[in-house]
C-alpha positions as CSV (number, residue, x, y, z in Angstrom):
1,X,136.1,134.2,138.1
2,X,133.9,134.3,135.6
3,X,133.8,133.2,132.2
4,X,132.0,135.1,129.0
5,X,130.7,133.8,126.0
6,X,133.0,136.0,123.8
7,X,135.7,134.2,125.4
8,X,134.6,131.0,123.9
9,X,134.1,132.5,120.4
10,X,137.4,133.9,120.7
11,X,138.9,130.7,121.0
12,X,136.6,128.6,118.6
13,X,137.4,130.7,115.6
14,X,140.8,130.8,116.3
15,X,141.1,127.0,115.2
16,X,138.9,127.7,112.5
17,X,141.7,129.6,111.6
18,X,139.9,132.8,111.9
19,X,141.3,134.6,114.7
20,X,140.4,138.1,113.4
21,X,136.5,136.6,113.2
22,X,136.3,138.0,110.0
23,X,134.1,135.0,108.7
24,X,133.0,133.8,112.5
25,X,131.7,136.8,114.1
26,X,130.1,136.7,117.5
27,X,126.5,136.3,115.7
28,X,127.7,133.5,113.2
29,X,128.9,131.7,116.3
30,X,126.0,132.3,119.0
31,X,123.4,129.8,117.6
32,X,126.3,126.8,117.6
33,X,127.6,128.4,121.0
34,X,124.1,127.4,122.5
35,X,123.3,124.3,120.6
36,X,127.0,123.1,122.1
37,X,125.9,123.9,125.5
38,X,122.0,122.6,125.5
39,X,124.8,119.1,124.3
40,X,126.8,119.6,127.6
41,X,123.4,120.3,129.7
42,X,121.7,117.5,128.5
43,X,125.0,115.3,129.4
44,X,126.0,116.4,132.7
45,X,122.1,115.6,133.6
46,X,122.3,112.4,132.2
47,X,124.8,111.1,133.6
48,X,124.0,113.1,137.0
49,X,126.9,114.9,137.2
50,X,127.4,117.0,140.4
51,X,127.2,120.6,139.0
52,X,123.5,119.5,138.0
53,X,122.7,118.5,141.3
54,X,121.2,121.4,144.2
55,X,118.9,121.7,147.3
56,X,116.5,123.7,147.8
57,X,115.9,126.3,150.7
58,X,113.0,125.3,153.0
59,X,109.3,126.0,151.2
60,X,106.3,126.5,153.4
61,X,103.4,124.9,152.5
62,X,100.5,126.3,153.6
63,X,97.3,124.1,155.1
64,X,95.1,122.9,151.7
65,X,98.0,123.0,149.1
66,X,98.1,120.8,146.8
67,X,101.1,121.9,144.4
68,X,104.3,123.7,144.5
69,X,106.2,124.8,141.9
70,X,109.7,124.4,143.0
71,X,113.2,126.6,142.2
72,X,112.7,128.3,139.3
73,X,115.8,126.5,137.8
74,X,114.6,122.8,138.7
75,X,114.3,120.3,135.5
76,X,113.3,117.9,138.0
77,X,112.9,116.7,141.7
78,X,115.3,113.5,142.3
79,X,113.8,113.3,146.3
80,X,111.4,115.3,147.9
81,X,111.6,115.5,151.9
82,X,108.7,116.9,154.1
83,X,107.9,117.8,158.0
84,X,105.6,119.5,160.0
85,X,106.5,123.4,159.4
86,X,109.5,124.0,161.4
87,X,109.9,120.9,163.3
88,X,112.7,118.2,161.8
89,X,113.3,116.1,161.1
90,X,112.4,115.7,157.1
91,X,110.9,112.4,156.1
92,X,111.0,111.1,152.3
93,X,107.9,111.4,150.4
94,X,107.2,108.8,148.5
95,X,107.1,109.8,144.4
96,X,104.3,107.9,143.0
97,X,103.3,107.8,138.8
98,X,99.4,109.0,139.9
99,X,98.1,110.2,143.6
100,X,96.2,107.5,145.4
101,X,92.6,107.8,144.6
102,X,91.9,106.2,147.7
103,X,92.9,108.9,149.6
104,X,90.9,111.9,148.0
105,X,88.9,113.5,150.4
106,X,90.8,112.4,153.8
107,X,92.7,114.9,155.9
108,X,96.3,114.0,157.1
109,X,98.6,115.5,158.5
110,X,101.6,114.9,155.9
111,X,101.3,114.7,152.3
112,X,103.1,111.1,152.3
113,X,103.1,110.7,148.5
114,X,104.2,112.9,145.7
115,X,103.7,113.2,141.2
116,X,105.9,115.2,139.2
117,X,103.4,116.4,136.4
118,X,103.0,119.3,134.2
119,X,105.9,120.4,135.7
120,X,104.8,120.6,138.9
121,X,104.8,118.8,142.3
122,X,101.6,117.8,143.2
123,X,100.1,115.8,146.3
124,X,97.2,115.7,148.4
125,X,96.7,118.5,150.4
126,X,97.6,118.0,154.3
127,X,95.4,119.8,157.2
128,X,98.0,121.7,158.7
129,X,101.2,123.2,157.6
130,X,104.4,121.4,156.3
131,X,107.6,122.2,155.0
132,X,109.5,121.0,151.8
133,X,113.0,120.7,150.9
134,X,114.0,119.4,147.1
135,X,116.8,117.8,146.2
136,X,117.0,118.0,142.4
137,X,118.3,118.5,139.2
138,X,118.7,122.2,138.2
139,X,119.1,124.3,134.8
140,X,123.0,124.7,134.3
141,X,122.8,128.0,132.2
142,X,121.1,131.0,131.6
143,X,120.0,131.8,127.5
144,X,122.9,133.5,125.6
145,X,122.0,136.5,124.7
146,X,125.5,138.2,123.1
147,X,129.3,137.7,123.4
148,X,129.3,139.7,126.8
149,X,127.1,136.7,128.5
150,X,128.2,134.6,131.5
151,X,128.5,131.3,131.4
152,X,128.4,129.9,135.3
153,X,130.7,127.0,134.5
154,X,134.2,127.2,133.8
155,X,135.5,124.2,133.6
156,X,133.6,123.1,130.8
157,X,135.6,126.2,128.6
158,X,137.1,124.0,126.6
159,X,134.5,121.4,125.7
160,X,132.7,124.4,124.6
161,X,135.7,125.6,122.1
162,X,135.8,122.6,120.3
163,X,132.4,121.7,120.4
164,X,131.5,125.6,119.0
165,X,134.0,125.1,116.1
166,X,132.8,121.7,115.4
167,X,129.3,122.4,114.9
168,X,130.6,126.1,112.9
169,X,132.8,123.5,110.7
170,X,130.3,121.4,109.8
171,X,127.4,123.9,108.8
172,X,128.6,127.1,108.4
173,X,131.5,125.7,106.1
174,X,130.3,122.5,105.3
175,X,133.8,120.9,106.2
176,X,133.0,117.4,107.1
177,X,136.4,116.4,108.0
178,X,137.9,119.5,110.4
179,X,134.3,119.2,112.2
180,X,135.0,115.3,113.1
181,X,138.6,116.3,114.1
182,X,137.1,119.2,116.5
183,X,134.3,117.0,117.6
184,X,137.4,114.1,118.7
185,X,138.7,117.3,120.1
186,X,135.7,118.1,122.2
187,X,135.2,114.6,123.6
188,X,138.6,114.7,124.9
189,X,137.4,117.9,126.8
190,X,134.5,116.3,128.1
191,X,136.5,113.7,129.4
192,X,138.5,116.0,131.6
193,X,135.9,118.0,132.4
194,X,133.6,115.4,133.7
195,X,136.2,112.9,135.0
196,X,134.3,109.8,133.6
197,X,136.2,107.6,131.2
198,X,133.8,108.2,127.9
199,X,135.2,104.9,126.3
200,X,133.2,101.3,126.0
201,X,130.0,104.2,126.1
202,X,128.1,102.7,122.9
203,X,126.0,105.8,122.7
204,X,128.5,108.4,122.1
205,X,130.4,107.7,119.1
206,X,133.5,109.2,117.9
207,X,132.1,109.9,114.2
208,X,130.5,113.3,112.7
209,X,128.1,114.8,115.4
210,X,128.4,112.5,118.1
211,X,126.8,114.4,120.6
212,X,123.8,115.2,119.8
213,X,122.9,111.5,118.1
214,X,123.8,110.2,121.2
215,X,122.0,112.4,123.9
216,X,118.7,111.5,121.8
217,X,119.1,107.9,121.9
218,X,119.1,107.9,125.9
């Protein structure tokens, strides 16, 4: 089952009290719609929750590599694993802040260490070839284009309602006080979805726009 972007709108101006959407159309929504879930994003990676967390398939590396780019939706590698191509098992590579200088110019059969730079994983190229596999944290959702979009995670429906209408409250109608009820609203949601307790956490606070504020100060 999948879940559209319309279906969120729907909802959110409903408790705006706007069910028809004759003030919160689909394109007066769509900007706060994506600023609510680049919020959720940047907190489910934060705080490493599951959903954010994949594998990749195997990725030959070819004799005199020296970077690979990775899934296409990877923010980041967490732990990168190598072996000679097709033979397990996978060792750890070791993630270092700068490649050993040390070792430019030598020919090994591994790669042994690893940087994450320019958004890219780079490493000292081995004289035969290797495999990789990636374990790392991946982009939750794809750009919203229009109310017929997907969004690939359900659960998080109605975070996204409240959190929608909050952020429409507070700058399309300036109303200060129905955006802090829906943002209370939407960390309830968050709550449930996630299944982590958000109080005694400092950084999110329960006043106007506290997601954001507090994603920021991470």
């Amino acid at each position: 089952m999948s879940l559209l972007a319309s279906e969120v709108m729907n909802a959110s101006s409903s408790l705006m009290n706007d069910t028809a959407r004759s003030v919160y159309t689909y394109t007066a929504q769509l900007p706060y719609l994506r600023m609510a879930m680049d919020e959720l994003q940047e907190y489910f990676q934060l705080h490493d929750i599951s959903v954010t967390q994949l594998t990749s398939i195997v990725i030959l590396i070819p004799s005199g590599t020296t970077s690979v780019n990775g899934p296409s939706d990877m923010i980041k590698p967490q732990i990168v694993w190598e072996r000679a191509s097709g033979i397990n098992p996978f060792v750890k590579m070791t993630r270092k802040e700068y490649l050993p200088h040390y070792l430019e110019g030598t020919s090994f059969s591994q790669f042994i260490y690893y940087v994450w730079q320019n958004q890219t994983i780079q490493f000292i190229s081995a004289n035969r070839a290797n495999d990789l596999k990636i374990d790392y944290i991946r982009q939750l959702f794809t750009n919203i284009v229009d109310e017929n979009t997907q969004i690939n995670l359900i659960n998080a429906k109605t975070f996204l309602e409240y959190r929608t209408a909050s952020l429409c409250a507070e700058f399309i109608e300036r109303n200060l006080t129905s955006a802090q009820a829906l943002s209370n609203y939407a960390i309830l949601a968050l709550d449930r979805t996630t299944g982590i307790s958000i109080k005694g956490k400092q950084n999110i606070s329960t006043r106007r726009r506290p997601f954001r504020a507090s994603f920021k100060s991470r």
